[in-house]
C-alpha positions as CSV (number, residue, x, y, z in Angstrom):
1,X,-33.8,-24.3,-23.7
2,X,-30.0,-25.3,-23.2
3,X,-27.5,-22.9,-22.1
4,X,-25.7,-23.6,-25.3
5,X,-29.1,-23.1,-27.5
6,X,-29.6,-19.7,-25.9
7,X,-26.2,-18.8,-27.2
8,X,-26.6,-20.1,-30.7
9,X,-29.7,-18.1,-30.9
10,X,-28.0,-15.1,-29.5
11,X,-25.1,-15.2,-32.3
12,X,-28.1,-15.9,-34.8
13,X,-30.1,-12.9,-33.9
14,X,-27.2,-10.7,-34.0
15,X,-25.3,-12.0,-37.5
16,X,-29.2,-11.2,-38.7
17,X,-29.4,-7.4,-37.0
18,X,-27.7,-4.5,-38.9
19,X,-24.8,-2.9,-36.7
20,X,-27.3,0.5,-36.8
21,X,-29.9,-1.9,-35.4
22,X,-27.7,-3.1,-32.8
23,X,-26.0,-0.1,-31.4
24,X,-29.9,1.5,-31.2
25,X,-31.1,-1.6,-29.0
26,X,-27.9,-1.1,-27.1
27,X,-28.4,2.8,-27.4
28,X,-24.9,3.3,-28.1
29,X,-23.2,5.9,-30.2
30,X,-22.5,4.0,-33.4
31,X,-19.3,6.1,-34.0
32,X,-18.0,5.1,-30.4
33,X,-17.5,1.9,-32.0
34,X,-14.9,2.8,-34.6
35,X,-12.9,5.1,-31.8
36,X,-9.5,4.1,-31.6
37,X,-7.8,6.1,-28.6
38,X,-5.1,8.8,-29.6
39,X,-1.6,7.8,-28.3
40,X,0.2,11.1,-26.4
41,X,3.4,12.5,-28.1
42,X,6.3,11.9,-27.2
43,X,6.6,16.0,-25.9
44,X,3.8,15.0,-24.0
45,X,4.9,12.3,-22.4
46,X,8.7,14.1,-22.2
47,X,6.7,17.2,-20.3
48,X,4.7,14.4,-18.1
49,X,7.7,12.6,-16.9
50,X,9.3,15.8,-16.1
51,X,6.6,17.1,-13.8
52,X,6.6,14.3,-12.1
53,X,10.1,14.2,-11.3
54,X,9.9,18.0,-10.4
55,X,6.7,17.1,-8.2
56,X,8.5,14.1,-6.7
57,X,11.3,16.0,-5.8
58,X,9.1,19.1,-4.1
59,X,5.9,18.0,-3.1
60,X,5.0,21.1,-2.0
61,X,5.7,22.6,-6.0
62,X,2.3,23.9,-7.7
63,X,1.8,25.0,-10.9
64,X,3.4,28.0,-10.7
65,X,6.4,26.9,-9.2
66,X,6.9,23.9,-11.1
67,X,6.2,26.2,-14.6
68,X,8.4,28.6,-13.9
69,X,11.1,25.4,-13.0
70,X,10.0,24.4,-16.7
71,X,10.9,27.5,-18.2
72,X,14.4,27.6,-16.2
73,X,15.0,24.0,-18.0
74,X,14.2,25.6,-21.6
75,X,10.7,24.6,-22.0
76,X,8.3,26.8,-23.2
77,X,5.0,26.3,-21.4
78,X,2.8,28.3,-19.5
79,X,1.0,27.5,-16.5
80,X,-2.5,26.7,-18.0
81,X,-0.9,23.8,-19.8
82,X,1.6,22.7,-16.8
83,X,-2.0,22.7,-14.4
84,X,-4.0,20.6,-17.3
85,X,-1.4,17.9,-17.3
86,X,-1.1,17.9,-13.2
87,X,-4.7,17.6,-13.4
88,X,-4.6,14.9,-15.6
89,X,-1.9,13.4,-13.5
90,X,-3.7,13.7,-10.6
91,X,-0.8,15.7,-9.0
92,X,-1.6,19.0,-6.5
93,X,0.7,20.8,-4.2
94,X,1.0,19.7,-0.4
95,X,0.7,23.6,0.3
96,X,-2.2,25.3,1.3
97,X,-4.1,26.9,-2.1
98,X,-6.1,25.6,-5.0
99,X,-6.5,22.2,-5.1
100,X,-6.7,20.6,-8.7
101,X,-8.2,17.0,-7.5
102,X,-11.6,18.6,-6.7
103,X,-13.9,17.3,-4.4
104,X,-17.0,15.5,-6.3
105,X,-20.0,17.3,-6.5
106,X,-22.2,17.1,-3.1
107,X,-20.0,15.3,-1.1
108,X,-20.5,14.7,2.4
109,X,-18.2,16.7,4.9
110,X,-16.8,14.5,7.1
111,X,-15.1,15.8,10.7
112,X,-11.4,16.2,11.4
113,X,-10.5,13.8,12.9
114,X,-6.3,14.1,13.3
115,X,-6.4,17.1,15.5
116,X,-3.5,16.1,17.6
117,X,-3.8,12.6,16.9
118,X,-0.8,10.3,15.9
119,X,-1.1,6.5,15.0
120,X,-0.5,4.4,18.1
121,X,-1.3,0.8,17.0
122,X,-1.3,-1.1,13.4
123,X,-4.7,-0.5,11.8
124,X,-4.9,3.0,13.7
125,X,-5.1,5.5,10.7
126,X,-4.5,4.6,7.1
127,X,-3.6,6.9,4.0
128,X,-4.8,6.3,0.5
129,X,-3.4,8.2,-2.6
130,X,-2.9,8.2,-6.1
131,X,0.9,8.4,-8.1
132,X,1.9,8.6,-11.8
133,X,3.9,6.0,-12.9
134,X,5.8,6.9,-15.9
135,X,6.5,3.9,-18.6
136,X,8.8,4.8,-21.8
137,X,5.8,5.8,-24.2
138,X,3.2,6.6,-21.8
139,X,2.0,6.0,-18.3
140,X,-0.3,4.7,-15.5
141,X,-1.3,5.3,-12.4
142,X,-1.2,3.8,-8.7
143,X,-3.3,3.5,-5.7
144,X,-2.1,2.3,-2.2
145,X,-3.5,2.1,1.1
146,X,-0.6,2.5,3.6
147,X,-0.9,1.9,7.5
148,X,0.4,4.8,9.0
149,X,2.2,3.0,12.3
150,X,3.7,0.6,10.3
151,X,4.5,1.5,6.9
152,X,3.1,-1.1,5.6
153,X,1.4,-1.1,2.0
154,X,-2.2,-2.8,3.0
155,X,-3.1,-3.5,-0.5
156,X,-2.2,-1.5,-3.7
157,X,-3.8,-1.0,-7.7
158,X,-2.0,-0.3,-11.0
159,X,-4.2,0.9,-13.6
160,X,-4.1,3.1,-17.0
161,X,-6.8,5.6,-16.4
162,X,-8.0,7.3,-13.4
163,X,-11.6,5.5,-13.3
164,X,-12.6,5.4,-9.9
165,X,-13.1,1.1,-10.1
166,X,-9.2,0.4,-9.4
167,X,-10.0,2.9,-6.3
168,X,-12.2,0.7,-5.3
169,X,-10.7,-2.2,-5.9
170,X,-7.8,-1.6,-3.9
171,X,-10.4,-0.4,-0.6
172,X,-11.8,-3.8,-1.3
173,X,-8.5,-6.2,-1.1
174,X,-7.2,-3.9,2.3
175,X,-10.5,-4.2,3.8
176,X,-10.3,-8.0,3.2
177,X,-7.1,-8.0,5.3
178,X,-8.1,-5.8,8.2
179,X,-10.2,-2.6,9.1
180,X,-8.8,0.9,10.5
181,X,-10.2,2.7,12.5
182,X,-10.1,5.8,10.3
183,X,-9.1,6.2,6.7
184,X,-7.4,9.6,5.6
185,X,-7.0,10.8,2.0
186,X,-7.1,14.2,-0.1
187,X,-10.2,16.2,-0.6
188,X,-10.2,14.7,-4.5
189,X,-13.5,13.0,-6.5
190,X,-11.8,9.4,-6.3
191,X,-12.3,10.1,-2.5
192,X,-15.5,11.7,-1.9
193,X,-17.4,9.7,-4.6
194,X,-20.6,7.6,-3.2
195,X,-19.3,4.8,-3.8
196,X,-16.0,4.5,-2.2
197,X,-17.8,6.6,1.1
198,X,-20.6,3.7,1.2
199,X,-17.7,0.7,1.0
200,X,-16.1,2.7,3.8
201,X,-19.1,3.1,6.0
202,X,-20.3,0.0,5.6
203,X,-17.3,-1.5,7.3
204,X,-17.8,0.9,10.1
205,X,-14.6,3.0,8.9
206,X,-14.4,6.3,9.8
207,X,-13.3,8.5,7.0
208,X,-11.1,11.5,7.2
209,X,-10.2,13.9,4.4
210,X,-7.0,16.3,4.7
211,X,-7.8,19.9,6.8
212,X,-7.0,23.1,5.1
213,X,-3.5,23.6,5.3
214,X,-2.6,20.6,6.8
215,X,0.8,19.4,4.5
216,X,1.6,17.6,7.0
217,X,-1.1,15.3,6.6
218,X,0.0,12.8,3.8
219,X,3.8,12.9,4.1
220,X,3.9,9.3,5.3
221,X,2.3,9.1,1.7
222,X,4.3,11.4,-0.1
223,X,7.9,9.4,1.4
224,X,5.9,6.1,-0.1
225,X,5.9,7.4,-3.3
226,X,9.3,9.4,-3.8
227,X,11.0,6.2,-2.4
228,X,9.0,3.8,-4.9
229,X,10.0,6.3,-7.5
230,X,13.5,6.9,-6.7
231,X,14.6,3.2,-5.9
232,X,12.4,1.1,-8.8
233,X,10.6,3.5,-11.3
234,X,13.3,6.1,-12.4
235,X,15.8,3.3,-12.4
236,X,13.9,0.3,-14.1
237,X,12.6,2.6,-17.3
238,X,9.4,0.5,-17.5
239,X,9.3,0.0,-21.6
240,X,5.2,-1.5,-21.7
241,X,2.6,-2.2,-18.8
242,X,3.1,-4.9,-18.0
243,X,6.5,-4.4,-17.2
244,X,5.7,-2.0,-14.6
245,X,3.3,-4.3,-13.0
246,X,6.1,-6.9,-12.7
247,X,8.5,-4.6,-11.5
248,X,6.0,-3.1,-9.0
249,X,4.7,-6.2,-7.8
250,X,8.6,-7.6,-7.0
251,X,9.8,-3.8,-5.4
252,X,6.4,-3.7,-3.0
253,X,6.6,-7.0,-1.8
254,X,10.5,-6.0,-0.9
255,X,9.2,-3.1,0.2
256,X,7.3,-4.6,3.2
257,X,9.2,-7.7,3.8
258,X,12.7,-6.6,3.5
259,X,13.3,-2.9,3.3
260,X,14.8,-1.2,6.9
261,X,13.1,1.7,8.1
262,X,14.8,4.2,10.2
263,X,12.2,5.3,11.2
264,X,11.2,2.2,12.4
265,X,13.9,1.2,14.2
266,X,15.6,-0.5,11.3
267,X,12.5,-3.5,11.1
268,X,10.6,-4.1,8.2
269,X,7.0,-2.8,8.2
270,X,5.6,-6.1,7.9
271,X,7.4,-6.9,11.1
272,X,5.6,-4.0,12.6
273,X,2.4,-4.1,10.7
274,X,2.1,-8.0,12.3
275,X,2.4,-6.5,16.1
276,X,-0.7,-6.8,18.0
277,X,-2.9,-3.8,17.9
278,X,-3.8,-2.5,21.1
279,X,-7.3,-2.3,22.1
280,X,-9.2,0.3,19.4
281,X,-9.8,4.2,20.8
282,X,-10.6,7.3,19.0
């Protein structure tokens, strides 16, 4: 039988089966097929923006903090709400306390590994985190790996949930460039999930999540994302997705071609990031 017989059969058999018949082969929920997603309010996404701006401003802002902040503005909200839509956000406090990305459920321990130990060399030590981008009516969310020596965004995601495939996705396009030695990130699920540990492992990467108390340990991170914020979200007002993905896709690529760094004695990270590594050490 034909490719294209196979097909006509298919449609045949299904125009004949009853949708009930269908979703029970398929063992699907029959009323998950009529679910039309809810769009947020536009309080919620007011509130939403506003945290973020707060949490962009002070990092180191948790719930409490960044309620009360709230309240100061007029808004009445109380912390349970404020902590449900950081959660959601994917937002938690640099300082040490509760952390609301929580680890997944029997995940591996993995040694510290930054005791003492700055990045010497491109492809030393990168960072991988999650932001909130905000868009008019709603928002999405980004993932970028970032090489600590150089600055230089490895590979990056934009996606409208927090499903763990864009994660993986953006592992997958850095790894295709180049391979750290070690890998640091936050203590959250996205993290410590199977699968993203296995794709790490397999490329011989070692993986390093953020000590107790250790704020310190994704500011290179946390400057990413206030700049990206302050220089092309807050100021371009993203009205649909994929105006945002334009947007981002023109600001990161200026971002690591043509943006100075102080901090880098006014190169660009790509300049950097294309040095020659030295010889890899622990």
């Amino acid at each position: 039988m034909t490719r294209a017989e196979r097909l006509a059969l298919l449609e045949r058999v299904q125009s004949e089966l009853t949708l009930t018949a269908q979703t029970e082969l398929l063992s699907l929920n029959r009323t998950s097929l009529y679910y039309r997603p809810i769009a947020p309010t536009p309080e919620e996404v007011a509130l939403k923006h506003r945290i973020d701006a707060i949490y962009t401003d002070n990092p180191f802002y948790g719930v409490r903090r960044i309620t009360a902040q709230l309240r100061r503005e007029g808004r009445l909200v109380n912390h349970k709400a404020v902590a449900r839509h950081m959660r959601e956000m994917g937002l938690a406090a640099l300082a040490p306390g509760p952390n609301l990305s929580k680890r997944a459920q029997k995940a591996g321990i993995y040694p510290y590994l930054l005791r003492d130990v700055t990045a010497r060399h491109p492809n030393h030590i990168w960072g991988i985190d999650i932001t909130y981008i905000r868009l008019r009516g709603g928002w999405m969310y980004l993932v970028a790996v970032l090489d600590w020596f150089s600055r230089y965004i490895v590979s990056w995601q934009l996606d409208h949930t927090l499903a763990q495939p864009f994660v993986l996705r953006a592992v997958e396009r850095a790894l295709e460039q180049a391979t750290p030695l070690i890998i640091n990130s936050d203590q959250g699920s996205h993290f410590t999930s199977p699968q993203y540990t296995r794709l790490l492992l397999a490329a011989g990467v070692q993986i390093r999540l953020d000590g107790r108390g250790r704020a310190l340990d994704t500011i290179f991170t946390e400057r990413l994302w206030r700049t990206i914020k302050w220089e092309e979200v807050y100021l371009q007002d993203y009205a649909a997705p994929r105006d945002a993905r334009r947007g981002l896709t023109h600001y990161l690529r200026f971002y690591n071609h043509s943006r100075l760094h102080q901090a880098l004695d006014y190169r660009t990270p790509a300049e950097v990031y294309a040095l020659l590594p030295a010889p890899v050490t622990g």
